[in-house]
C-alpha positions in Angstrom: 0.0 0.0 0.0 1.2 3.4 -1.0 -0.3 6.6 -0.3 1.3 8.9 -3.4 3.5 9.5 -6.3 4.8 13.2 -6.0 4.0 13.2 -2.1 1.3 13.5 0.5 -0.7 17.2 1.3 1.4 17.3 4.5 4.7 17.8 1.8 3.4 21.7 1.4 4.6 24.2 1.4 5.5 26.5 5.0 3.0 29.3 4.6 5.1 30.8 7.1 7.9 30.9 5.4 9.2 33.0 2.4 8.2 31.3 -0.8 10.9 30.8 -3.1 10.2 32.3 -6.8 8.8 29.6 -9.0 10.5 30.9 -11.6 14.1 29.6 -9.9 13.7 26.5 -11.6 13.6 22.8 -10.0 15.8 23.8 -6.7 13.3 26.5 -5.8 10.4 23.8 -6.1 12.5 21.2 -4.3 12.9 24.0 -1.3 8.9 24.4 -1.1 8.3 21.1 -1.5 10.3 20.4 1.4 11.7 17.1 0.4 13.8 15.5 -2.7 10.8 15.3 -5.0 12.3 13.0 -7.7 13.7 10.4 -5.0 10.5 11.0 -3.8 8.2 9.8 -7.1 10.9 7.3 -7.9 9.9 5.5 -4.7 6.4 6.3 -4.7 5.8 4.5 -8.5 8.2 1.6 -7.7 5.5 1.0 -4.6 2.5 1.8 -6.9 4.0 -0.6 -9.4 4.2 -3.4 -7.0 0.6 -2.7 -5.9 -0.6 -2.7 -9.4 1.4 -6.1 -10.1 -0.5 -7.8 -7.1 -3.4 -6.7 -8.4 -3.4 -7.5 -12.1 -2.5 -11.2 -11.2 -3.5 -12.9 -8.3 -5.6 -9.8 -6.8 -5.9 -11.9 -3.4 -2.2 -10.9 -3.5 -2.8 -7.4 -2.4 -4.1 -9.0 1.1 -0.5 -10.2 1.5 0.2 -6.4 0.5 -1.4 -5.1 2.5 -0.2 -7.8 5.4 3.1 -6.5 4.9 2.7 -2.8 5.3 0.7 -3.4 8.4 3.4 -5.2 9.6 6.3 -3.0 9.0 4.1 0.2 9.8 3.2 -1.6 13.4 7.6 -2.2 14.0 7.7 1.5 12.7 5.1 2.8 15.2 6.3 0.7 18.3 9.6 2.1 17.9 8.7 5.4 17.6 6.7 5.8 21.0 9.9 3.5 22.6 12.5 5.9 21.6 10.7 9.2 21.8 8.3 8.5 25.0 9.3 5.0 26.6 6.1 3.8 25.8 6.2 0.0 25.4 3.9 -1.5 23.0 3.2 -4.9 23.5 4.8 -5.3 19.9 4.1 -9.4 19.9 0.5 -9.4 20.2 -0.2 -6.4 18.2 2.2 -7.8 15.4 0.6 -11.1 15.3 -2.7 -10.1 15.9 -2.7 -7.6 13.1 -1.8 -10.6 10.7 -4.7 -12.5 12.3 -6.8 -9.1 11.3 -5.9 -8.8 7.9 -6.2 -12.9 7.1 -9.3 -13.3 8.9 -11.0 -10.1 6.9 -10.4 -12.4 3.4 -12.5 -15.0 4.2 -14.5 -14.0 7.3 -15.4 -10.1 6.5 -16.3 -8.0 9.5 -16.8 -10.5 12.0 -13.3 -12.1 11.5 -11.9 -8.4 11.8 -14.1 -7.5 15.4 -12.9 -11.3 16.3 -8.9 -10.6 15.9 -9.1 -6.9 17.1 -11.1 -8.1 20.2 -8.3 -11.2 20.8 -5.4 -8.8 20.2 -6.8 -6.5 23.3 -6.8 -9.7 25.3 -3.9 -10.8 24.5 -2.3 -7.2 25.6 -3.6 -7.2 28.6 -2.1 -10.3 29.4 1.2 -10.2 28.2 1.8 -6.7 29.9 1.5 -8.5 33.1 5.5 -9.3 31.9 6.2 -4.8 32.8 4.6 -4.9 36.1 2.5 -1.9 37.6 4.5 1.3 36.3 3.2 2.7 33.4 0.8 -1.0 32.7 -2.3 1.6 31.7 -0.7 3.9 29.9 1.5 1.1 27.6 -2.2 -0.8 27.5 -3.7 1.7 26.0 -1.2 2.3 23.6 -1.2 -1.2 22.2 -5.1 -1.1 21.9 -4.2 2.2 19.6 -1.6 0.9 17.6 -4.0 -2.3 17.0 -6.8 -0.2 15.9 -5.1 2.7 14.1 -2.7 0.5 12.0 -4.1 -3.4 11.3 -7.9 -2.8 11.9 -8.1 0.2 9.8 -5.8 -1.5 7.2 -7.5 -4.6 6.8 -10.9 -2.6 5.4 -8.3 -2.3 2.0 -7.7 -6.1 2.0 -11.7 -6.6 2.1 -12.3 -4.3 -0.8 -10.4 -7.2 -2.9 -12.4 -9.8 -1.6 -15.3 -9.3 -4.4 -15.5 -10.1 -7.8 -14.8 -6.4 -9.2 -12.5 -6.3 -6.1 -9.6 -4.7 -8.3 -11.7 -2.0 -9.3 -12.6 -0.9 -5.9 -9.3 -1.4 -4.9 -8.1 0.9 -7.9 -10.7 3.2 -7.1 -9.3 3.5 -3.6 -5.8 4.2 -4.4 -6.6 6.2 -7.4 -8.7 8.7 -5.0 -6.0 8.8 -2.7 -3.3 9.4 -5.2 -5.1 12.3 -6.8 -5.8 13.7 -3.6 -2.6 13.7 -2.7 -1.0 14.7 -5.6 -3.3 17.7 -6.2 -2.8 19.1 -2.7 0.9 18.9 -2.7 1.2 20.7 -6.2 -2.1 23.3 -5.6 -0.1 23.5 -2.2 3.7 24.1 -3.7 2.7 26.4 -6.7 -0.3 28.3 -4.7 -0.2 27.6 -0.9 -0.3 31.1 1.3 -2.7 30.1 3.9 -2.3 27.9 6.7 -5.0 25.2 7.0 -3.7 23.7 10.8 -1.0 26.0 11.6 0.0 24.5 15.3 -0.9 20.9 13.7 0.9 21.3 10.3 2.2 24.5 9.2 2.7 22.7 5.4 -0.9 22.4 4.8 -2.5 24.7 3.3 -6.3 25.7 2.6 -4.9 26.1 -1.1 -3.3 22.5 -0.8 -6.8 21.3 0.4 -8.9 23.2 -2.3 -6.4 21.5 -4.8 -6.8 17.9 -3.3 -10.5 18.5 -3.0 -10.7 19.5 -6.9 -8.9 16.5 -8.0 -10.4 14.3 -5.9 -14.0 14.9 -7.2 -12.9 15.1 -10.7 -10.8 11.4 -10.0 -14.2 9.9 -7.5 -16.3 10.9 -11.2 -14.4 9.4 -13.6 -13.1 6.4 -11.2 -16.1 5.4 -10.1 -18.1 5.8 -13.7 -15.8 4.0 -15.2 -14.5 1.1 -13.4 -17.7 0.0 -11.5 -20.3 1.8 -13.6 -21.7 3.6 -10.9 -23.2 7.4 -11.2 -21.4 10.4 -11.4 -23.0 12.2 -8.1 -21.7 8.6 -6.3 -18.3 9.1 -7.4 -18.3 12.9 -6.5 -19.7 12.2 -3.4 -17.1 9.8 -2.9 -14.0 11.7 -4.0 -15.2 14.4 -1.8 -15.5 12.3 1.3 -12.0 10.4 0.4 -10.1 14.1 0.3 -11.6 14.6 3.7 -10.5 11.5 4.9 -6.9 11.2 3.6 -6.6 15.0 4.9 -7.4 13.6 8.5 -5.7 10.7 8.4 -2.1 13.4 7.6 -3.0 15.9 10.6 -4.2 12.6 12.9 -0.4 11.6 12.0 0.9 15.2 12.4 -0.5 15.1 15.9 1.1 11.9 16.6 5.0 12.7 15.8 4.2 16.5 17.2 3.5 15.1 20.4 6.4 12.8 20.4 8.3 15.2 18.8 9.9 13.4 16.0 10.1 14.5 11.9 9.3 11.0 10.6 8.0 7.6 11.7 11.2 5.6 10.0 13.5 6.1 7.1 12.9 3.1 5.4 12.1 5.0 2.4 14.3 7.4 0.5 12.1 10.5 0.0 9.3 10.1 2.2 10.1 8.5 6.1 8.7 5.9 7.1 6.1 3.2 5.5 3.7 4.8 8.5 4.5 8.7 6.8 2.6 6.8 3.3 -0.4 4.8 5.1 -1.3 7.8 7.1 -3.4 9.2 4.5 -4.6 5.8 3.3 -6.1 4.1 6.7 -8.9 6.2 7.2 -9.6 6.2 3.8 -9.8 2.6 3.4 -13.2 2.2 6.3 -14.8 5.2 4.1 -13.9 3.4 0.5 -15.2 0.2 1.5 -18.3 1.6 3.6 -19.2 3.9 0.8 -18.6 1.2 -2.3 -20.5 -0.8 -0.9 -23.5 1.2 -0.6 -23.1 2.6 -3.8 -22.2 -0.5 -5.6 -22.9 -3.4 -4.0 -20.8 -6.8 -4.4 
């Protein structure tokens, strides 16, 4: 799972800061776009690519996908709140439990989702007994967070395989969140002037978000139309709601690594952080996609 190609809306521009003359060519850009933008989009289609091959052949593949990135994302998350708070995850039950999430949502749907979320508390409970009383509530609670906020959320993408026009709901998904994305990081870069969440993200922009917004209805129209024949107001309605989404899902992250006071969940990839800095935008987005396509165009 991959959240972008040129970068998320949280990669805009510092309304705060001086804006650098367009006109100055690529290192101007590069300096409002706060990052090495063609690292960046190298990295972000070799992920898309591998996405895209999972899906065009075995398309139950993209639920080992998506096992993957909940996975690393999880190692990513523990270790953040370890080195930048002391809080202790109980890494082993969340780890395995989110695998039990994501397998059990193939064949089982919902109710083998609420059935390895609900054994995944349990089993953190338990195995915190290990730490003793200091800190056994707070550590608790942040296990049950990282079990919802990364494998639960996650494993509403692998369900969106799981039917027969799977692929195109899955594409649909990723193609919202792309162009959502991708608009608000260049509306944002070329455009941005006023802050959207200053204290939250001084990057974002209301610019960024009017650009994400735009291409998100025009992409929800033409994505949903076209690969699951649904109407045009259902595919506005649901770029619209995935721009809101993905836009939550980058402050809700924000907040995160403000409060812990770190740039970047991990630096596993060149260009963008961590795998957690890419699914931020996509794990809210993945409860609405599947909620919404399946009222709109049912299985």
């Amino acid at each position: 799972m991959t959240s972008d190609v040129a970068g998320s809306a949280a990669g805009e521009p510092d309304p705060t800061a001086e804006s650098p003359p367009i006109s100055a060519g690529g290192a101007a850009v590069a300096a409002r776009a706060g990052r090495n933008v063609p690292v960046s989009i190298a990295v972000g289609l070799v992920l898309g690519a591998a996405v895209l091959v999972s899906l065009l052949t075995v398309r139950q593949i993209f639920v080992g996908v998506v096992a993957v990135a909940v996975a690393v994302g999880t190692v990513e998350l523990t270790g953040a709140l370890r080195r930048a708070a002391d809080i202790r995850i109980t890494m082993w039950p969340v780890l395995v439990g989110g695998q039990a999430m994501v397998w059990l949502s193939w064949p089982f749907g919902r109710d083998g989702l609420l059935a390895g979320f609900v054994l995944t508390v349990l089993a953190c409970m338990v195995w915190r007994f290990r730490g003793g009383v200091d800190g056994y509530v707070r550590d608790l609670s942040a296990s049950v967070f990282a079990a919802a906020y990364v494998p639960l959320l996650a494993s509403f993408a692998a369900m969106l395989v799981v039917p027969e026009d799977g692929v195109a709901r899955v594409l649909c998904f990723l193609i919202l969140v792309v162009c959502s994305d991708t608009g608000g990081f260049v509306a944002g870069v070329l455009f941005g002037r006023h802050p959207m969440a200053k204290v939250i993200s001084p990057k974002k922009s209301w610019e960024g978000f009017a650009g994400s917004m735009t291409a998100g209805i025009i992409a929800g129209t033409l994505s949903v139309t076209l690969l699951l024949e649904g109407q045009w107001w259902q595919g506005a309605l649901f770029g619209a709601a995935l721009v809101c989404t993905a836009t939550v899902g980058d402050l809700v992250e924000s907040l995160v690594k403000r409060d812990l006071k770190i740039k970047d969940m991990g630096q596993l990839l060149p260009g963008h952080g961590g795998l957690m800095d890419r699914l931020d935008s996509l794990l809210p987005s993945a409860v609405v996609s599947y909620l919404l396509l399946r009222l709109f165009v049912p299985g």
